[in-house]
C-alpha positions in Angstrom: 33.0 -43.5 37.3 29.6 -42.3 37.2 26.9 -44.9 36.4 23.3 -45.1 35.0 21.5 -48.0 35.2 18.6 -48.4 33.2 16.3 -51.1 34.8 17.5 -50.7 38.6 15.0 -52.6 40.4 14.7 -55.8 38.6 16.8 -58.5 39.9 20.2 -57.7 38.0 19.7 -54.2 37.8 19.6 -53.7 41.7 22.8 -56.2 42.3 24.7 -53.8 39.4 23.5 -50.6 41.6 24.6 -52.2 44.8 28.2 -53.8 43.1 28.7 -50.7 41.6 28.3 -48.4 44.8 30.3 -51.0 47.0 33.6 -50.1 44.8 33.0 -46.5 44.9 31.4 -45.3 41.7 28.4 -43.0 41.4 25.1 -44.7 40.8 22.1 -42.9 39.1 19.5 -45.3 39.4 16.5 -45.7 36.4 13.3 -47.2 36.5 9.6 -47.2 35.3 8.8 -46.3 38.7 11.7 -44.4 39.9 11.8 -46.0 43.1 14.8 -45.9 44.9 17.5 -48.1 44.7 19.9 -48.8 47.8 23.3 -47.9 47.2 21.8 -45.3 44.1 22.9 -41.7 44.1 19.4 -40.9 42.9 16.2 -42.8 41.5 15.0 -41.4 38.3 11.7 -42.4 36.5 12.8 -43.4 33.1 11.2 -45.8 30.3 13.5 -47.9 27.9 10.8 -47.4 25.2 11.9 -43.1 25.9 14.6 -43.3 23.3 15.5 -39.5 23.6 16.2 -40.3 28.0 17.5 -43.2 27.1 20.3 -41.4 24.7 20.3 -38.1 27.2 21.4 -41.0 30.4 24.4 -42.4 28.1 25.3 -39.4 27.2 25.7 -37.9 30.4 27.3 -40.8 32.3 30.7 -42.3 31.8 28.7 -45.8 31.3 25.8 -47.2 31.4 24.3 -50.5 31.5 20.9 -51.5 30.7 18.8 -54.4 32.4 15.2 -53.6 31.1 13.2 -56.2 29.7 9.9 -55.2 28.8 8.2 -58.1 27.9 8.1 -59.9 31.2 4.6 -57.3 31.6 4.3 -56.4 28.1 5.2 -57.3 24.3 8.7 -58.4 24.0 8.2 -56.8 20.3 8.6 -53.9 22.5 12.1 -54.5 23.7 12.9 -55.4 20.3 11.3 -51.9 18.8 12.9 -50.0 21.8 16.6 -51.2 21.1 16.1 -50.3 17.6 15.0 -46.9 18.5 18.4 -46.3 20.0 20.8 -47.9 17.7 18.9 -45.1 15.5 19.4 -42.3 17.8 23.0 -42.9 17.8 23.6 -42.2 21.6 27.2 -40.8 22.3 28.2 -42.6 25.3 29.4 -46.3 26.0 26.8 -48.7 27.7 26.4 -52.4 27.8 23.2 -54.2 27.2 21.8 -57.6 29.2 21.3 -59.8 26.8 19.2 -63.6 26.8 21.2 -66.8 26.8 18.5 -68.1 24.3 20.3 -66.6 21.8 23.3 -67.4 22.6 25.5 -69.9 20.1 25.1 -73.6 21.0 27.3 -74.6 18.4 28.4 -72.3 14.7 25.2 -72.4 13.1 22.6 -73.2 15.8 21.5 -70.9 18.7 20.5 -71.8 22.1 16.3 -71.3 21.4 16.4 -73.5 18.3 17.7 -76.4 20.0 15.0 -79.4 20.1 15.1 -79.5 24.1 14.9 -75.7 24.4 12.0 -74.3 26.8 9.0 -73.0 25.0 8.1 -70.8 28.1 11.3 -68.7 27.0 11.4 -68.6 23.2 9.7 -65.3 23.1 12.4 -63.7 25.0 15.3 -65.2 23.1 13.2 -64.7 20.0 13.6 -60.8 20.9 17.1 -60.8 21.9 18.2 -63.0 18.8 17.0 -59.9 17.2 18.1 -57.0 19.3 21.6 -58.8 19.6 21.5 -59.0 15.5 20.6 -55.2 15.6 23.4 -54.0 17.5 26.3 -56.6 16.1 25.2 -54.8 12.7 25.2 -52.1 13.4 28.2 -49.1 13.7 29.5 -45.6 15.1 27.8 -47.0 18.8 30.1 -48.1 22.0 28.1 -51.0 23.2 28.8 -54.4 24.6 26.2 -56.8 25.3 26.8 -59.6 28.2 24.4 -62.2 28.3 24.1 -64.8 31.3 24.0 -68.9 32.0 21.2 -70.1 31.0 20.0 -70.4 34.6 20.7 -67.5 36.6 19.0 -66.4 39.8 19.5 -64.8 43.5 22.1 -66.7 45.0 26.1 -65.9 46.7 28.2 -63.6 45.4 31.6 -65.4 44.9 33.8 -63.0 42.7 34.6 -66.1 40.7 33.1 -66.5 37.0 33.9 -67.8 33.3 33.4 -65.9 30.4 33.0 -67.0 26.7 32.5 -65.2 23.1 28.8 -65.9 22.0 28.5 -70.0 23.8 27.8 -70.6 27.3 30.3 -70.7 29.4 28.4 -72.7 31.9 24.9 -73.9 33.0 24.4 -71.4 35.4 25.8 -68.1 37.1 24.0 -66.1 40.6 22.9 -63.2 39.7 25.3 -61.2 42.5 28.1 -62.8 40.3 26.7 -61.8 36.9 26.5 -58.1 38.7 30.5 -58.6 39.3 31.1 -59.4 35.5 28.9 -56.2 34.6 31.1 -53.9 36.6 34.2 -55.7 35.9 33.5 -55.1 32.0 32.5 -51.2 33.1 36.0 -51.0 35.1 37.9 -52.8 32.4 36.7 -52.6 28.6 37.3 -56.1 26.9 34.2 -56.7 24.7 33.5 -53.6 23.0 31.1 -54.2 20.1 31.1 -57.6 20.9 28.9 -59.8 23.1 29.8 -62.2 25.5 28.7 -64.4 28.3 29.1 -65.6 31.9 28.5 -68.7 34.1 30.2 -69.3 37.8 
């Protein structure tokens, strides 16, 4: 297949570009800085908030998956503005977003960041992708998937091993080498279109 990957230096984005070229498929590589990416056919400059580049990579590719968070530097109103933007544009192409596991279910009618022992430093984020995740499950006519992580997820071994689950953790924590695995597995194997899910080792 051929491959864009919107956020490709950031710590999942370069372990999807590496996973990805390891089994043989075709990596463009995407980043603010366009800086290249080992294992990346090429390194492209590319902004999520540029919703026409955005749409022109998913279009172009046979999938796409997008890592960008802009709010770790920024506003995360701006990831929340820049998803909108391209649920609007309509892009023709399938790709698969990286969602927050703040926002993920902790039981039917309570999510993760509302929980009383829930982090403050990271209610922003979920905040934002409570909303972008809202956007996109009401949305229609797009081919996208969202796959959020553990709630803890960092550099660490990359077993090939993981549980997934529909919308609840399936775990406390996944490395982010095997949350790069469940990307490209989904890529290689649809199972969750228009649907999000989530993985834990």
């Amino acid at each position: 297949m051929k491959i864009a990957v919107i956020g490709a230096t950031g710590m999942v984005g370069s372990r999807v570009v590496s996973e990805a070229s390891k089994r043989g498929h075709v990596v463009d590589a995407y980043s603010r800085s366009g800086k290249t990416v080992e294992g990346a056919e090429t390194a492209l400059p590319l902004d999520l908030g540029d919703t026409a580049g955005v749409a022109e990579a998913i279009g172009s590719h046979d999938a796409t998956v997008i890592t960008a968070v802009s709010g770790r530097t920024g506003s995360y109103a701006d990831d929340v503005a820049n998803h909108r933007g391209l649920i609007a544009a309509a892009p023709s192409g399938r790709f698969l977003v990286v969602g927050g596991a703040g926002a993920l279910q902790a039981d039917e009618e309570t999510r993760l960041k509302d929980t009383p022992d829930f982090p403050a430093a990271y209610k922003a984020e979920a905040d934002a992708f409570s909303e972008i995740y809202d956007a996109y499950r009401t949305s229609s006519g797009l081919e996208w998937t969202m796959l959020a992580p553990a709630p803890a997820i960092a550099p660490g071994e990359r077993t090939g091993r993981y549980s997934t689950e529909l919308d609840r953790p399936a775990g406390e924590a996944i490395s982010a080498e095997d949350f790069a695995v469940a990307l490209v597995d989904e890529l290689e194997e649809p199972a969750h279109a228009g649907r999000r899910f989530t993985a834990a080792n």
